[in-house]
Structures are given as structure tokens and as C-alpha cells.
N, CA, C and O atoms as a GROMACS GRO file, in nm:
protein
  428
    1UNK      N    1   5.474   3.828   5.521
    1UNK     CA    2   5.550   3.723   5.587
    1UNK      C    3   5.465   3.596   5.587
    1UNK      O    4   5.343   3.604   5.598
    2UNK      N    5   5.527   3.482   5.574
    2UNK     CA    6   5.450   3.326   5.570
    2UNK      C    7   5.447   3.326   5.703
    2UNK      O    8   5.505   3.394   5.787
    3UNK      N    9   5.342   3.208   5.710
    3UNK     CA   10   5.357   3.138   5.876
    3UNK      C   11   5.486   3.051   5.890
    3UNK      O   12   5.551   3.046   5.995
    4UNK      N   13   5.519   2.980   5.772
    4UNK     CA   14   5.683   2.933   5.836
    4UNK      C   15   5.788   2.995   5.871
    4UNK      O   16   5.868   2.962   5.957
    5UNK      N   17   5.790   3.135   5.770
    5UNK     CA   18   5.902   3.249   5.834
    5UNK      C   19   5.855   3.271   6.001
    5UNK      O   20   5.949   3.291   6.078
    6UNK      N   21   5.744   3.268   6.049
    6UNK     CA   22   5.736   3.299   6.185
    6UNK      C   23   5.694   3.228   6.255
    6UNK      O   24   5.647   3.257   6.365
    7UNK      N   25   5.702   3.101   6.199
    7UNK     CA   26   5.663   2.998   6.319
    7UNK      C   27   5.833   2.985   6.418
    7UNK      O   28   5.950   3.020   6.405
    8UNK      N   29   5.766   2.929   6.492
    8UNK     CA   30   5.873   2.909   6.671
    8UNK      C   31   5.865   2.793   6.689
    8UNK      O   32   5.766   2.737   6.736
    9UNK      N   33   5.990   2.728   6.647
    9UNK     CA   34   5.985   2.549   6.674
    9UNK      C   35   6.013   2.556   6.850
    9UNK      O   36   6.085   2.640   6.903
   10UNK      N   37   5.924   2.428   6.937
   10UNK     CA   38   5.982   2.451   7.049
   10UNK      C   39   6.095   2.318   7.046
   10UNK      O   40   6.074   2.210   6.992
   11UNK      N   41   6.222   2.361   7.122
   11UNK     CA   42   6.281   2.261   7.115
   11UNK      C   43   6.306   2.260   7.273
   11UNK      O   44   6.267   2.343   7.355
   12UNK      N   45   6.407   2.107   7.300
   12UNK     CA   46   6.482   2.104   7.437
   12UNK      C   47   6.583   2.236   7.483
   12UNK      O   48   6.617   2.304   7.387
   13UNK      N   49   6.627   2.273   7.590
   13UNK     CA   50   6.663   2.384   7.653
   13UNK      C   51   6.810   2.378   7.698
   13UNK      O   52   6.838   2.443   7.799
   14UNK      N   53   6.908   2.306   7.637
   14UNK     CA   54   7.066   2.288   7.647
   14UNK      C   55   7.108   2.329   7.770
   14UNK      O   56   7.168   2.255   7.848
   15UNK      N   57   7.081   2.439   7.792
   15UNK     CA   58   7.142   2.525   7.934
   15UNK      C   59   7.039   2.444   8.042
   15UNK      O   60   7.073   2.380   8.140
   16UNK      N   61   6.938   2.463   8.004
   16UNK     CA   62   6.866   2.395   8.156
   16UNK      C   63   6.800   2.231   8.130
   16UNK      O   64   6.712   2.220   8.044
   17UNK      N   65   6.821   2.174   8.165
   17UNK     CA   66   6.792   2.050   8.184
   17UNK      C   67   6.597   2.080   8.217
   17UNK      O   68   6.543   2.175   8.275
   18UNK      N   69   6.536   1.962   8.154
   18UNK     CA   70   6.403   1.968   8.150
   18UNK      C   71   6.347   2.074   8.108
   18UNK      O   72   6.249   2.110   8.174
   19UNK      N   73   6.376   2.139   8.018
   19UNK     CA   74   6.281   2.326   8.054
   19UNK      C   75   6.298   2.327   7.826
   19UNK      O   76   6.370   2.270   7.746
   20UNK      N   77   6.239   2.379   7.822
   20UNK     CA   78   6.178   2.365   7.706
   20UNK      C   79   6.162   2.520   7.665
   20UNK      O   80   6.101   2.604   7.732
   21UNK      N   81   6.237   2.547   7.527
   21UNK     CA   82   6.256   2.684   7.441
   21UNK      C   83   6.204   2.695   7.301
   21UNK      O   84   6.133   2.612   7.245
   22UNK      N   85   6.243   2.793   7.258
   22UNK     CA   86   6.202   2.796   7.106
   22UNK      C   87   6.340   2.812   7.062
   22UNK      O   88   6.440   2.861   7.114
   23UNK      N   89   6.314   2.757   6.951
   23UNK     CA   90   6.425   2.765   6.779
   23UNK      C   91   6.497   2.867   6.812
   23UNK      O   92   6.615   2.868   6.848
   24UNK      N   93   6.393   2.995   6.795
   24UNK     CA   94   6.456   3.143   6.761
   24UNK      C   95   6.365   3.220   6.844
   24UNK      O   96   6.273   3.158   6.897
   25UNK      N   97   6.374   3.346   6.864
   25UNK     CA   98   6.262   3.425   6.907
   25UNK      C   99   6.180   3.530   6.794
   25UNK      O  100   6.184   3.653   6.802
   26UNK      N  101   6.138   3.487   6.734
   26UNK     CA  102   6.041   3.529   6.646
   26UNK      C  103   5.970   3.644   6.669
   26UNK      O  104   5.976   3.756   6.619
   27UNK      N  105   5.863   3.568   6.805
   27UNK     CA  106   5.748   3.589   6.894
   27UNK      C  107   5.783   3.734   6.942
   27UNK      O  108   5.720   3.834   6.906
   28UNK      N  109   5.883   3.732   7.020
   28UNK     CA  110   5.939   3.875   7.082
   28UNK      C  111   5.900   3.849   7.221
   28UNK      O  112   5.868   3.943   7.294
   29UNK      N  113   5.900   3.710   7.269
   29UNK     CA  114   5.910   3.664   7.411
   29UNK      C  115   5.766   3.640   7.482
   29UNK      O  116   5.755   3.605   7.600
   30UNK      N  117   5.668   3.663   7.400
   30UNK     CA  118   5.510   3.647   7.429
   30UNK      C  119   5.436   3.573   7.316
   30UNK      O  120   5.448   3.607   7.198
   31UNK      N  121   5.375   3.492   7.348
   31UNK     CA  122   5.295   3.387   7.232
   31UNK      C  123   5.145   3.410   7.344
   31UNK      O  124   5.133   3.401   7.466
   32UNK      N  125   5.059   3.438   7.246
   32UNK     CA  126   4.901   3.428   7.303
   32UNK      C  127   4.888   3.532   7.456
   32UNK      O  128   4.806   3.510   7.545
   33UNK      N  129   4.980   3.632   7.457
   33UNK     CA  130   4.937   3.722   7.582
   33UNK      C  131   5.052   3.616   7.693
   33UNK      O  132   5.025   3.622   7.813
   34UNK      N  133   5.151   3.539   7.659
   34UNK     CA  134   5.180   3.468   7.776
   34UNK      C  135   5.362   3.520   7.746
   34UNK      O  136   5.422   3.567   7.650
   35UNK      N  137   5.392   3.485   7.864
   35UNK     CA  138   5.522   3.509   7.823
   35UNK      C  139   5.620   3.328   7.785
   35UNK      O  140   5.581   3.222   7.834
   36UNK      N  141   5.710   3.337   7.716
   36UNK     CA  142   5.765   3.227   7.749
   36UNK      C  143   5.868   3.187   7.754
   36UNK      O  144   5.899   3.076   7.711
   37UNK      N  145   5.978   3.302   7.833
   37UNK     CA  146   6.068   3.280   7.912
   37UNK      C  147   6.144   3.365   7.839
   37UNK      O  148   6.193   3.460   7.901
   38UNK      N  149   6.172   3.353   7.696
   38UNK     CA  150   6.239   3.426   7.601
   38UNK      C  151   6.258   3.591   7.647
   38UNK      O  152   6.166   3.653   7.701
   39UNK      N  153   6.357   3.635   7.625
   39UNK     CA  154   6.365   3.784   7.647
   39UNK      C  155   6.283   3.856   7.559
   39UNK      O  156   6.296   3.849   7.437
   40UNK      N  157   6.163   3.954   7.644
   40UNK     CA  158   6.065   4.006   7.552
   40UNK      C  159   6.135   4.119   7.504
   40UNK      O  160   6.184   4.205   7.576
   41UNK      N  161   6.139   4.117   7.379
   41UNK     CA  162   6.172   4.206   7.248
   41UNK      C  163   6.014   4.312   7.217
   41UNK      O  164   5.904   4.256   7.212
   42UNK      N  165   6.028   4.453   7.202
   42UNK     CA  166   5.937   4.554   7.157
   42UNK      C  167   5.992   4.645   7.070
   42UNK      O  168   6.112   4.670   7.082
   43UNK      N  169   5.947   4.682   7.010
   43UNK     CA  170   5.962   4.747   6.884
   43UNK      C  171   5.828   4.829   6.883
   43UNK      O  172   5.708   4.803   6.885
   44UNK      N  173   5.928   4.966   6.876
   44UNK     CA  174   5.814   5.047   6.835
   44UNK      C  175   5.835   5.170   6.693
   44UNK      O  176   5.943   5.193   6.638
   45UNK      N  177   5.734   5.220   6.667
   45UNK     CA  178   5.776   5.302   6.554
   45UNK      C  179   5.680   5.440   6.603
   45UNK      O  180   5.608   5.429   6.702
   46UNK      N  181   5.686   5.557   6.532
   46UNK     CA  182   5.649   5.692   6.579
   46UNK      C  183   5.615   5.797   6.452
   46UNK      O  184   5.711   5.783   6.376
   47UNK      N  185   5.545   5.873   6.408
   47UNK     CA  186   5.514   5.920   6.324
   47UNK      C  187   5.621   6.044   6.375
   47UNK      O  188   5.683   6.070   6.478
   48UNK      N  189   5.606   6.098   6.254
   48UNK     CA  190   5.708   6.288   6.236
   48UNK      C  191   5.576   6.386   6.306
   48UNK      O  192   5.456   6.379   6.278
   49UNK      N  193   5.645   6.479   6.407
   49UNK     CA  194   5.552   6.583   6.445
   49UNK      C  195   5.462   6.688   6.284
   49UNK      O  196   5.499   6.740   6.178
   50UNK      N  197   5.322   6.669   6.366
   50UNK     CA  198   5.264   6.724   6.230
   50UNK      C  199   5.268   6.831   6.211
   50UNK      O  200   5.216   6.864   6.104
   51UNK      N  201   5.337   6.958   6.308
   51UNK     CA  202   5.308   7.114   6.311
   51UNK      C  203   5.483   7.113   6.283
   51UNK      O  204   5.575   7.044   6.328
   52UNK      N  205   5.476   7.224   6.190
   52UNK     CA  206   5.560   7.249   6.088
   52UNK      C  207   5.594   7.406   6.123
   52UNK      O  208   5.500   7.482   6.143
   53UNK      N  209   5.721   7.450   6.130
   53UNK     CA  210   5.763   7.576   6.145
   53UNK      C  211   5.752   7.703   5.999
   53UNK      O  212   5.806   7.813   5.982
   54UNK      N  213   5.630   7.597   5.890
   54UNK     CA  214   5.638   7.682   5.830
   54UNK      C  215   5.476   7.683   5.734
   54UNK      O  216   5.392   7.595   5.755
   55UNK      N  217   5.464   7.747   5.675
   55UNK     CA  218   5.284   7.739   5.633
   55UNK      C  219   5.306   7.622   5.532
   55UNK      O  220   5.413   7.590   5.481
   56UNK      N  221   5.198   7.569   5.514
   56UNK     CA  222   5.120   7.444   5.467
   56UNK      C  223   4.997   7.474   5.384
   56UNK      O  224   4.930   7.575   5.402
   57UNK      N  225   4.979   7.411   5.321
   57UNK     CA  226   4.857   7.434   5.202
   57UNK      C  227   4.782   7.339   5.278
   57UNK      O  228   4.830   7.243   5.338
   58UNK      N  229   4.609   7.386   5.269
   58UNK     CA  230   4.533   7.290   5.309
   58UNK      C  231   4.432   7.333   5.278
   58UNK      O  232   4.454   7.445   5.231
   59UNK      N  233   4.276   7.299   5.276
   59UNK     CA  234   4.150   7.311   5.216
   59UNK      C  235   4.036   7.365   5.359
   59UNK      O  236   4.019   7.325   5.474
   60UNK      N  237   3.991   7.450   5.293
   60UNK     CA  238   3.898   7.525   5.380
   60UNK      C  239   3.757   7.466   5.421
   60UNK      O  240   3.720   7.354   5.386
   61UNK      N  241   3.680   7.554   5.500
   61UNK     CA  242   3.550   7.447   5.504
   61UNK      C  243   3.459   7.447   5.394
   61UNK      O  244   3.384   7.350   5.394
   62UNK      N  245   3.446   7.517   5.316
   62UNK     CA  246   3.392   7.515   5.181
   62UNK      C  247   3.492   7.461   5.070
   62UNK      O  248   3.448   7.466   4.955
   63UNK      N  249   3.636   7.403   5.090
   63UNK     CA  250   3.681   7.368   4.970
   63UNK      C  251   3.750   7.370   4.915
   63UNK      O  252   3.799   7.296   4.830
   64UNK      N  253   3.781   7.512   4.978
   64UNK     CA  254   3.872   7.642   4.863
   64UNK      C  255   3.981   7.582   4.904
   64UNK      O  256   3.956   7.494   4.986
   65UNK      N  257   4.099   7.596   4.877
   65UNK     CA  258   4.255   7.584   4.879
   65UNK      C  259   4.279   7.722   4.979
   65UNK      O  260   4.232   7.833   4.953
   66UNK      N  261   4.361   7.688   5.098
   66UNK     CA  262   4.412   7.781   5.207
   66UNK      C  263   4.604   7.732   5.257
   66UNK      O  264   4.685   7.640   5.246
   67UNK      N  265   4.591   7.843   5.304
   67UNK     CA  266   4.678   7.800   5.386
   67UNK      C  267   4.691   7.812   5.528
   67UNK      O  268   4.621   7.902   5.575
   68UNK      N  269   4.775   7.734   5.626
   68UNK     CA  270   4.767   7.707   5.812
   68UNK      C  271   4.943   7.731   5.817
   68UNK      O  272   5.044   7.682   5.766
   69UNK      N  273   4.911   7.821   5.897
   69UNK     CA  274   5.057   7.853   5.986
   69UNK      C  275   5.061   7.817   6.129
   69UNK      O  276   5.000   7.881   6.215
   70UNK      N  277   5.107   7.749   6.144
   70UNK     CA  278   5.123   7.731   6.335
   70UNK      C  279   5.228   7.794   6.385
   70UNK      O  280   5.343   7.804   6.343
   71UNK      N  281   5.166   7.840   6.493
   71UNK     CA  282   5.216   7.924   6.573
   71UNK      C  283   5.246   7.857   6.715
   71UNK      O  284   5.190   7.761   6.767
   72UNK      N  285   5.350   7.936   6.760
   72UNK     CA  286   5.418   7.865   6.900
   72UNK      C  287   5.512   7.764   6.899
   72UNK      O  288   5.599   7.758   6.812
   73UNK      N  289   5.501   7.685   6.984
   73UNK     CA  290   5.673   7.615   7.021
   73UNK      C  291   5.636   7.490   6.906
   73UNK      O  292   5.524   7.467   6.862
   74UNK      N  293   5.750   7.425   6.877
   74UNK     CA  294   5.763   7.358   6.760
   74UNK      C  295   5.869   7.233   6.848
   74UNK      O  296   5.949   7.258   6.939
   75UNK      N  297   5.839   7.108   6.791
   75UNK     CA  298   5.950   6.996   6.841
   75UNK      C  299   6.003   6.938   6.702
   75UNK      O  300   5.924   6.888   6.621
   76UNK      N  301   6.087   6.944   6.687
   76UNK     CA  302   6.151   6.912   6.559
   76UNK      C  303   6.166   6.757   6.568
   76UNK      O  304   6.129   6.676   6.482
   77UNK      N  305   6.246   6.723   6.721
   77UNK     CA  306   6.223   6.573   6.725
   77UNK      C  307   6.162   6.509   6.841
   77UNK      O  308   6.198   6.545   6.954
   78UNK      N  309   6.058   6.401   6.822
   78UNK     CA  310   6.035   6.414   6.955
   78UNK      C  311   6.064   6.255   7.013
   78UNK      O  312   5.998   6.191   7.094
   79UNK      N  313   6.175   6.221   6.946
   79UNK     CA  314   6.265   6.108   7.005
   79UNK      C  315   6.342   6.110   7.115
   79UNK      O  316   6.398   6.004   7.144
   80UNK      N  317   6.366   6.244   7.213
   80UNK     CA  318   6.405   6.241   7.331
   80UNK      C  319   6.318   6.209   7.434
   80UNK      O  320   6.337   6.159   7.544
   81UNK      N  321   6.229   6.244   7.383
   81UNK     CA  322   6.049   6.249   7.490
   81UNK      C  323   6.052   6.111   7.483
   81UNK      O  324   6.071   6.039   7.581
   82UNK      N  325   6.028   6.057   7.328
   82UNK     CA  326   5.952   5.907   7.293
   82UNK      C  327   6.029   5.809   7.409
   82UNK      O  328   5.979   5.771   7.515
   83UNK      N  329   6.163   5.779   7.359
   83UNK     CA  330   6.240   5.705   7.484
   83UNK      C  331   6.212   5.683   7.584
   83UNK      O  332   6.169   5.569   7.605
   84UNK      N  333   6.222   5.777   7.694
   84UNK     CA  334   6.134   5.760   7.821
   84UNK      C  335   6.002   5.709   7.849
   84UNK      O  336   5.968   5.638   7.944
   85UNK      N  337   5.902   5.777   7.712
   85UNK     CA  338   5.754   5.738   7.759
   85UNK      C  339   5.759   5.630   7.698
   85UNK      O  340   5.644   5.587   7.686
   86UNK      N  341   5.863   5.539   7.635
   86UNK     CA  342   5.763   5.423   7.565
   86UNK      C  343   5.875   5.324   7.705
   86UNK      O  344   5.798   5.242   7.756
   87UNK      N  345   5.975   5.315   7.751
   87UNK     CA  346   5.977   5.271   7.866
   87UNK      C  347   5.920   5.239   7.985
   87UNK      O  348   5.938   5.144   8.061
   88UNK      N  349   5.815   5.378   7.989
   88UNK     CA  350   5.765   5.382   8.125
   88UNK      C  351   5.650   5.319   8.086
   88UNK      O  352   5.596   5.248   8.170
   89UNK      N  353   5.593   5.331   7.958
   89UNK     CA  354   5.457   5.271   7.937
   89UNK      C  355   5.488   5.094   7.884
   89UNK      O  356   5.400   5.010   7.862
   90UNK      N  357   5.608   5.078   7.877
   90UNK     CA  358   5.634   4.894   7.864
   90UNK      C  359   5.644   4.821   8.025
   90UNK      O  360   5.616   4.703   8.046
   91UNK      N  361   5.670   4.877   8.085
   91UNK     CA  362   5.702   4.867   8.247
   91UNK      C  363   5.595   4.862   8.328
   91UNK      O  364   5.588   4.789   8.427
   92UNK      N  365   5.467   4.974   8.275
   92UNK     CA  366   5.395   4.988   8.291
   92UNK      C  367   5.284   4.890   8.290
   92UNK      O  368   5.206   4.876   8.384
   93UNK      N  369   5.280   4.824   8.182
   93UNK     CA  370   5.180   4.725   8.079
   93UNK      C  371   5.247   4.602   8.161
   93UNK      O  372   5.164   4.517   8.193
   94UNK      N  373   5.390   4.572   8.203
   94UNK     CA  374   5.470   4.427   8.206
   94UNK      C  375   5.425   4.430   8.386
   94UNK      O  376   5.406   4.319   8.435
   95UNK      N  377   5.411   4.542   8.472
   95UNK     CA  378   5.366   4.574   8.620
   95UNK      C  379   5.220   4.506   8.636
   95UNK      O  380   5.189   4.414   8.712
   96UNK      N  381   5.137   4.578   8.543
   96UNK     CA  382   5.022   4.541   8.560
   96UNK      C  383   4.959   4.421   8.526
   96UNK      O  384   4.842   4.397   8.559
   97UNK      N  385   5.047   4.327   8.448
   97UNK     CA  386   5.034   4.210   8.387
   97UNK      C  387   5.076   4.126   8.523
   97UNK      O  388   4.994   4.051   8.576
   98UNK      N  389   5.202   4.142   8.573
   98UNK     CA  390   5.221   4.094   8.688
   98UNK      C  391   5.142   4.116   8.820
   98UNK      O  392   5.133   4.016   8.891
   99UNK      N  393   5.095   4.210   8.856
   99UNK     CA  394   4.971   4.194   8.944
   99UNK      C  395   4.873   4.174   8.912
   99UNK      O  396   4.784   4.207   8.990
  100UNK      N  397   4.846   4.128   8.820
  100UNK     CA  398   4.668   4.056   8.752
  100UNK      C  399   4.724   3.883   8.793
  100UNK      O  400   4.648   3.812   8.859
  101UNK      N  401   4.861   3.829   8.746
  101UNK     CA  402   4.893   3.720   8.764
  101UNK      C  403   4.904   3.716   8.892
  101UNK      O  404   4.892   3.599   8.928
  102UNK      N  405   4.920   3.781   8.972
  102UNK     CA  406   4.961   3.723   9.085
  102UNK      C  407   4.833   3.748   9.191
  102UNK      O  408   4.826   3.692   9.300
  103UNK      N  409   4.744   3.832   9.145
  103UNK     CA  410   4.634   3.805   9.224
  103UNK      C  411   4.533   3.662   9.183
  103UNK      O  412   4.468   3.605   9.270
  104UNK      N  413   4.532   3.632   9.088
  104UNK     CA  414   4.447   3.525   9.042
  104UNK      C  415   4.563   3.412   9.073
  104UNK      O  416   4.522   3.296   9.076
  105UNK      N  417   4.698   3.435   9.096
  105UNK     CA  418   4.773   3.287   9.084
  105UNK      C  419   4.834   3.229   9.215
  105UNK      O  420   4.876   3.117   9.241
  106UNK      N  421   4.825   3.354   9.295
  106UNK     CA  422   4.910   3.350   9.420
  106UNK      C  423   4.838   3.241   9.512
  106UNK      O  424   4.904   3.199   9.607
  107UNK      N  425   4.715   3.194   9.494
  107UNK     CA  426   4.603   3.189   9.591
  107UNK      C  427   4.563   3.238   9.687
  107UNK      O  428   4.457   3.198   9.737
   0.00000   0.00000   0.00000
């Protein structure tokens, strides 16, 4: 991506009188750790569970060619889990950001 595809023009704020926005939201509602007013946008992505309900070829401690079977419970997806924890851990991060600001800002 260029820096012009992601640059953030700031312009005047139509809806609010005096208050100052960007073009587009690019950013995802944070520029430099700050917020700036924009609705913060997150995006996340997640790898495939690595234990497999079925044997796998893999290399031994000398070398040789083996194979690994795992045994026990298996999650085929773990996009029901992910949902919740990446909520609680954005809430989490956006909580603690707000009491760092507000102890240093409150006076």
C-alpha cells in the first residue's frame, strides 16, 4: 500500500460546527495511539487449530521422518471462542487506555 492510499485528509466536520474530521477512516479511528473521534474499526485475523484429528508426518530428534498423532479433544473451529475473547480483550485494552487518561488528565 502507498502512503497516499492511506493517508487521512483532515477536513471541516459538516455535522458539527467547529470540530474537525478526516476524508475517510483509513486509520481505524486511532492515529499515533490517540483516538480521533472516528469510530474505531479492528480487524483481526486467527490461524487454523494446529492439532489435527488425524496423524501428520514430522521429523524426529535425529532427523528421521516420523509420524505425531494427537490425542484427546480436538476444536475444529475455534471461531466461537475467538468472538468473545477478542471482544473482551478490545474492551479490555479501550478500559485501560481510559483509566491511564483519566488519571494523568482528570487533575
Amino acid at each position: 500500500m502507498r502512503g497516499s492510499q492511506c493517508n487521512d485528509s483532515f477536513v471541516p466536520n459538516l455535522d458539527r460546527p467547529h470540530k474537525i474530521s478526516t476524508a475517510t477512516n483509513r486509520h481505524g479511528g486511532i492515529l499515533g495511539g490517540i483516538s480521533t473521534g472516528e469510530p474505531i474499526i479492528c480487524r483481526a485475523a486467527i490461524k487454523p487449530t494446529s492439532s489435527l484429528a488425524r496423524s501428520q508426518k514430522t521429523v524426529s530428534r535425529q532427523g528421521e521422518p516420523a509420524e505425531i498423532v494427537t490425542k484427546g479433544r480436538h476444536d475444529p473451529c475455534l471461531l466461537p471462542r475467538f468472538v468473545p475473547m477478542g471482544e473482551a480483550m478490545v474492551a479490555l485494552v479501550l478500559a485501560d487506555h481510559w483509566l491511564r487518561w483519566r488519571s494523568q488528565c482528570s487533575g
